[in-house]
C-alpha positions in Angstrom: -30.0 -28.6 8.1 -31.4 -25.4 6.3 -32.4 -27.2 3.6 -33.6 -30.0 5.0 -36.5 -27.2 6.9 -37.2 -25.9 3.9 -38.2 -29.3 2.9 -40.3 -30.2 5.3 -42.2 -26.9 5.6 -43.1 -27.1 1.7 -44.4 -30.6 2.0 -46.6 -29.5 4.8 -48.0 -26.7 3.2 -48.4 -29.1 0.2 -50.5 -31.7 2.9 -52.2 -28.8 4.2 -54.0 -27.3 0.5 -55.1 -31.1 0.2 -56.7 -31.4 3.4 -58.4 -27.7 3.4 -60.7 -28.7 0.5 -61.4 -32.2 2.5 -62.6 -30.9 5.8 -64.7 -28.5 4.8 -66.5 -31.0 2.7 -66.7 -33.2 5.1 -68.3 -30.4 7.4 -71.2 -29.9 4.5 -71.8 -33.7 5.7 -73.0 -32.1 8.8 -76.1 -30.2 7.2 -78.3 -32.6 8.5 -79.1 -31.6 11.8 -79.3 -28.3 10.4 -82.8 -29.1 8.4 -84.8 -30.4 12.3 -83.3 -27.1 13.6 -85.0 -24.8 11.7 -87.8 -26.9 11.3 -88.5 -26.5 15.1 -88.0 -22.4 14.5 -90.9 -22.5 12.2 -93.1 -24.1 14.5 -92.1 -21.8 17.5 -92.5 -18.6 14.9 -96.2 -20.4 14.2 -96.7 -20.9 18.0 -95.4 -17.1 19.1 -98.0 -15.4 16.7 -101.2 -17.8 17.7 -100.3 -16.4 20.9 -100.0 -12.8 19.9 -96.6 -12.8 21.0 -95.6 -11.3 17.6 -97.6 -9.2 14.8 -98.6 -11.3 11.7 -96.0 -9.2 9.7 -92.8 -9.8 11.4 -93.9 -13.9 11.8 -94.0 -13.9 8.0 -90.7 -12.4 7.4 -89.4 -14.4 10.1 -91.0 -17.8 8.2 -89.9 -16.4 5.2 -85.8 -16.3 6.7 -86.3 -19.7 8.4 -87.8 -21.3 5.6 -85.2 -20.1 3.3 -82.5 -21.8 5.6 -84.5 -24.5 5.9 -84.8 -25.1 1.7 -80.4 -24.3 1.5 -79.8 -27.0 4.4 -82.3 -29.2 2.6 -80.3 -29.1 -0.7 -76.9 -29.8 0.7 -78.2 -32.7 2.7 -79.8 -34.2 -0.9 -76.2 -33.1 -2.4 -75.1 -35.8 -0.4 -76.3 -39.5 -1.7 -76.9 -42.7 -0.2 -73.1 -43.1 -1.3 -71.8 -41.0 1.5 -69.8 -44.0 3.5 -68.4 -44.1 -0.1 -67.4 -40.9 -0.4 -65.8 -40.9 3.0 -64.2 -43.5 1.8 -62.2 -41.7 -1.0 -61.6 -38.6 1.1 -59.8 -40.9 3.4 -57.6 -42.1 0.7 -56.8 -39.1 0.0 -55.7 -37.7 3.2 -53.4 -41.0 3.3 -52.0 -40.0 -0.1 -51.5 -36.8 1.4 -50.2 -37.7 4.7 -47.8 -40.7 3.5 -47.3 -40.8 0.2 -46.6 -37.4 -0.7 -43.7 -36.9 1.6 -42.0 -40.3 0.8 -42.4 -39.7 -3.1 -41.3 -36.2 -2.6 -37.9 -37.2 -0.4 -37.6 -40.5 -3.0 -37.7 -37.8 -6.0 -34.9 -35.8 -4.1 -32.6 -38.5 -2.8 -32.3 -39.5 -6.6 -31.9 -36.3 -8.3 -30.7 -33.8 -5.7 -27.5 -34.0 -3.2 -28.3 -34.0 -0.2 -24.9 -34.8 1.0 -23.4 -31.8 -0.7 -22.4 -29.2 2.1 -23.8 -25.6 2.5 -21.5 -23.4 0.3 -21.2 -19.7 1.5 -22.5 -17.2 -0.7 -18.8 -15.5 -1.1 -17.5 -18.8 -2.8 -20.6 -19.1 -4.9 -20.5 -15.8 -6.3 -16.2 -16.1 -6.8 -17.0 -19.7 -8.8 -20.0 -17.4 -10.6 -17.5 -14.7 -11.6 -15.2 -17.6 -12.6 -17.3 -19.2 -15.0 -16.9 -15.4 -17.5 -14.3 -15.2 -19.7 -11.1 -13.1 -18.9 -11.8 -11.3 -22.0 -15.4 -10.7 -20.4 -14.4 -9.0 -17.2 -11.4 -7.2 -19.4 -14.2 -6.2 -21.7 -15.8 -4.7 -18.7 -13.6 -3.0 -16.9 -12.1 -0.9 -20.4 -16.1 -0.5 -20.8 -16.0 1.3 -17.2 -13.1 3.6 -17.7 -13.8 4.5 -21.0 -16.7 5.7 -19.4 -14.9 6.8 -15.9 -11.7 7.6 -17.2 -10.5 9.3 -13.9 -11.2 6.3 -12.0 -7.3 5.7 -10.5 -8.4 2.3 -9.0 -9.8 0.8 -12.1 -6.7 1.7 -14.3 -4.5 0.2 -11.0 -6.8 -2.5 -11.2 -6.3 -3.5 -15.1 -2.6 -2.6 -15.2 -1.3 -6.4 -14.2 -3.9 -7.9 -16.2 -2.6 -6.1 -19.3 0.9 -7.3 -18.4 0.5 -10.9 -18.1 -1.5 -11.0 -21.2 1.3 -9.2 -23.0 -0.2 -5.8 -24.0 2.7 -3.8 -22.5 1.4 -0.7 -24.4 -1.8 -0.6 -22.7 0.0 -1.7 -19.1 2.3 1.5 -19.6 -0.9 3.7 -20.4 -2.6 2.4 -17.3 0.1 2.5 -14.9 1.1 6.0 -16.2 -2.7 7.1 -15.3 -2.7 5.2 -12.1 0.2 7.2 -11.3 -1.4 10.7 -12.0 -4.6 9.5 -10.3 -3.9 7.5 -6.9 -0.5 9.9 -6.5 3.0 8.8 -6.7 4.5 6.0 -4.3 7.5 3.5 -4.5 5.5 0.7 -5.8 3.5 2.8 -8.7 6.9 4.0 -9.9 7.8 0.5 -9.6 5.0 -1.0 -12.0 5.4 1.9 -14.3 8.9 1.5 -15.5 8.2 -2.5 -15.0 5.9 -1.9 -17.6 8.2 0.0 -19.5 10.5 -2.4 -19.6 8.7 -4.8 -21.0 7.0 -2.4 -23.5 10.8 -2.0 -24.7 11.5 -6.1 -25.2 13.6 -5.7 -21.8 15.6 -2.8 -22.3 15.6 -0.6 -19.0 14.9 2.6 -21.5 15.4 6.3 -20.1 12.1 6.7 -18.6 12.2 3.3 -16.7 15.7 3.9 -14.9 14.3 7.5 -14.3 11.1 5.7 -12.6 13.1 3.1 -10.7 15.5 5.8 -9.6 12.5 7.6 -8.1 11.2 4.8 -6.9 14.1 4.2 -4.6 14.6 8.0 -3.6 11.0 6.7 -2.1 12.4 3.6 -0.7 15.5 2.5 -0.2 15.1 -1.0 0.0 12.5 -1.8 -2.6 14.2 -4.8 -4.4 12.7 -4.8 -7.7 13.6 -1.2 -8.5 17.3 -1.8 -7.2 17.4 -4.8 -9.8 16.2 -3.1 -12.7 18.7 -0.3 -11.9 21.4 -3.0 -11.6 20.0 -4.2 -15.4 20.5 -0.4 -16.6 23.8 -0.4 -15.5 24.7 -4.0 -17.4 22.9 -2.6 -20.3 25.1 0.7 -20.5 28.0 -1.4 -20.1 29.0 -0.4 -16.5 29.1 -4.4 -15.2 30.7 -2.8 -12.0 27.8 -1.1 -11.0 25.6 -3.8 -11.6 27.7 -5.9 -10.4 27.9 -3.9 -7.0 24.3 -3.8 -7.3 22.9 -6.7 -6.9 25.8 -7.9 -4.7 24.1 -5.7 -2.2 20.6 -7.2 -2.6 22.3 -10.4 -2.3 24.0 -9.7 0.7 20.5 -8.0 2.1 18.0 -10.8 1.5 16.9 -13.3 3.6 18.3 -16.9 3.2 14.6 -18.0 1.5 14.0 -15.0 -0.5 12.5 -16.5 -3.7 13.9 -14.1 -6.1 17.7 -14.5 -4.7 18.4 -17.2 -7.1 17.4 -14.6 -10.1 19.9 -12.4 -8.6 22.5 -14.5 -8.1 22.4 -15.4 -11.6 22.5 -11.5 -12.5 25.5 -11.3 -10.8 27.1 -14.0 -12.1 27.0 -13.0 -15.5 28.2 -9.5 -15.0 31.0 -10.0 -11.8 33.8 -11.0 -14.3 36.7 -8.7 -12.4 40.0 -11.5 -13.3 38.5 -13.6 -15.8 39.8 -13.7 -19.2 38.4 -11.7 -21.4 37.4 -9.6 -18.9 37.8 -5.7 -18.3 40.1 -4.9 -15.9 37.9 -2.2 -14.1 34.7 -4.2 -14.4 33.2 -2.1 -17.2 32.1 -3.6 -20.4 31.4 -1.9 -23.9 27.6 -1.8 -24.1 25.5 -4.3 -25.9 27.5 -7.6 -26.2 28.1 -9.4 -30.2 25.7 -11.8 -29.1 22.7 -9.1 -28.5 23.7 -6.9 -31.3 23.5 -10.5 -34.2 20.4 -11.9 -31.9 18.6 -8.4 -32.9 19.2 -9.0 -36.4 17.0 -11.9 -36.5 14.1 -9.8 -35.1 11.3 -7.4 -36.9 12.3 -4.3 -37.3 10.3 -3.0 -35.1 11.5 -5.5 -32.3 15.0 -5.2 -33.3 14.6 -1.3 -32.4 13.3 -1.4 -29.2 15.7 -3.9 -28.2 18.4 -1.9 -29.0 17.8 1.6 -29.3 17.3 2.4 -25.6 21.0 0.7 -25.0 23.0 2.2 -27.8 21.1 6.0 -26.8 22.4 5.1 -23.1 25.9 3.8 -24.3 26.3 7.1 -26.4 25.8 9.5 -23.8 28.0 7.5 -21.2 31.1 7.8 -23.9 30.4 11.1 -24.6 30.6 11.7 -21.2 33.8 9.6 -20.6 35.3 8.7 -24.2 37.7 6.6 -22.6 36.2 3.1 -23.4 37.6 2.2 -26.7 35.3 -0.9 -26.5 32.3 1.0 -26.1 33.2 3.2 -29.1 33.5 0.1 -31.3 30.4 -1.2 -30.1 28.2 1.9 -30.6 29.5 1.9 -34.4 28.7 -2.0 -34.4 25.4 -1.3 -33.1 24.8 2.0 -35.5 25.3 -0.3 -38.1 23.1 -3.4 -37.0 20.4 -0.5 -37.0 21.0 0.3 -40.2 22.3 4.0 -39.5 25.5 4.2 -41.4 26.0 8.1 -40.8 25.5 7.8 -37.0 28.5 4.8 -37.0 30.4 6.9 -39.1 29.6 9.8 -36.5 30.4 8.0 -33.7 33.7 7.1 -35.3 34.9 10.8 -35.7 33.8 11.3 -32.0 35.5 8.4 -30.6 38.8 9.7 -32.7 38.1 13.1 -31.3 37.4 11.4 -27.3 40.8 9.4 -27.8 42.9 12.1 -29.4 45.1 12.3 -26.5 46.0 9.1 -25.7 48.0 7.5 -29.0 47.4 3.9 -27.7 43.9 3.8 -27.3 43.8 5.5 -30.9 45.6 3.2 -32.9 43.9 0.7 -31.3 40.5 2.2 -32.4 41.9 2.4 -35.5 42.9 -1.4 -35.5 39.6 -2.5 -34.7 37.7 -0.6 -37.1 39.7 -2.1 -40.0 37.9 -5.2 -38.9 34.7 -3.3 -39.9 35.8 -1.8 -43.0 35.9 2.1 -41.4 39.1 2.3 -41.2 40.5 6.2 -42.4 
């Protein structure tokens, strides 16, 4: 309906500066009368000075004004020729032009190149589709333009942080969430992103800094799920499946019925809940990183296969040195040393696990039976 005004008042202002120039000219057409007028002031000028009404001076400056008037409404009335019913004529076809055909051809011109059945569109929506149209890389562009300028801005770096994570640039999502952190102050849900983003920076290993963020995390709040599961993924990844285990058994039990990540969990579960199943440890704990992560990393860059395993083997080395009891866990810290290429630390970790299992002459021989299998044997 706006637009439709809008219309309508341009095309009249459009009639209007066609039919200005029309009417006066038609009002020069008038002029005529105007000559017998001040023909008649002459004669009473001529009249008023026979009679001594006026001096001689002032009736000749008077004739002088009249007759000047006189000559001009002379002119215009010779401007117009015999042709004047003609000329009418024409400004007539004009004003119909103006009057008729001008609005038609203007709503015709519209009807086939406009849309007038489009409806109004907010200006919120416009500018959203306007911002749309740039390039991710644009506003990204802009935004590292801003704090590179602004660098204690804590709402951009909040702002950029999940953009560098989706588009896989973990080391930048860890510097941002790191300075959102020291900016906006520490809550759950920044200690959250920040060791999210660490994991990922890490190719999924929960490293020491993430568990000590999540851990954090939910000394703020108890029930924050994601830092609970990634705490439950430390504990798989230092090999204590019963913690994990009990872990996300507790989420599980916690969650509503339509919680969308309960399937994720469940399946976290059930490849760590293994208490009675062949294979299995007896007390729920496992050995550290399984064979299957250990030859997968072998197949990676260097650089990959590092992360992926470092932060596990430094976590399974301080749990056994803490408790040397797991003979697994021995054999797979010397499996893993070597994978890494770090002969002397396996061969370390040997003499430590013989030292950890020095008083128990099972678990020692056994150690010693299973590292014949890796030629360390002695």
């Amino acid at each position: 309906m706006t637009l439709w005004f809008g219309l309508a008042l341009m095309t009249a202002a459009a009639i209007l500066a066609v039919l200005w120039p029309l009417a006066r000219r038609a009002s020069l057409a008038r002029s005529g009368s105007d000559v017998a007028i001040y023909r008649d002031q002459l004669e009473e000028i001529e009249h008023d000075r026979a009679a001594g009404l006026i001096e001689d001076n002032e009736a000749a400056s008077a004739q002088v004004e009249v007759s000047r008037r006189l000559i001009a409404a002379a002119d215009a009335q010779t401007a117009l020729p015999s042709d004047v019913p003609s000329a009418r004529w024409r400004r007539r076809v004009v004003a119909i032009v103006a009057l008729v055909l001008l609005p038609i051809g203007a709503t015709g011109l519209y009807l086939a190149l406009g849309s007038p059945l489009l409806p109004d569109q907010p200006l919120a929506p416009r500018l959203a589709a306007a911002r749309g149209n740039q390039s991710v890389d644009t506003l990204i562009a802009q935004v590292e333009a801003h704090l590179e300028h602004n660098p204690e801005d804590g709402r951009g770096w909040e702002v950029i942080a999940p953009i560098y994570l989706r588009l896989g640039r973990f080391d930048d999502a860890v510097r941002a969430r790191r300075n959102a952190l020291r900016l906006n102050g520490i809550t759950a849900e920044r200690e959250t992103a920040f060791g999210e983003a660490l994991v990922f920076a890490a190719n999924g290993v929960v490293t020491a800094e993430a568990k000590a963020a999540f851990e954090r995390a939910v000394a703020l709040d108890a029930n924050g799920v994601q830092a609970r599961y990634f705490l439950g993924l430390a504990a798989e990844q230092d090999g204590d499946r019963t913690q994990a285990a009990a872990t996300w058994r507790a989420l599980i039990e916690a969650a509503p019925p339509d919680a969308p990540w309960i399937d994720l969990l469940r399946r976290a579960l059930a490849r760590v809940d293994r208490a009675g199943a062949p294979g299995g440890s007896s007390d729920g704990a496992s050995s550290g990183p399984s064979d299957e992560q250990v030859a997968a990393s072998s197949q990676l860059a260097p650089e990959q296969r590092q992360a992926m395993i470092q932060g596990m083997v430094e976590r399974l080395s301080e749990r056994l040195h803490r408790d040397g009891a797991d003979v697994e866990g021995w054999l797979r810290l010397v499996r893993s040393y070597m994978v890494l290429g770090q002969p002397d630390k396996a061969r370390a970790a040997v003499v430590d696990a013989r030292r950890a299992l020095a008083g128990d002459a099972i678990k020692l021989r056994r150690l010693d039976d299973l590292l014949k299998g890796l030629g360390l044997e002695g």
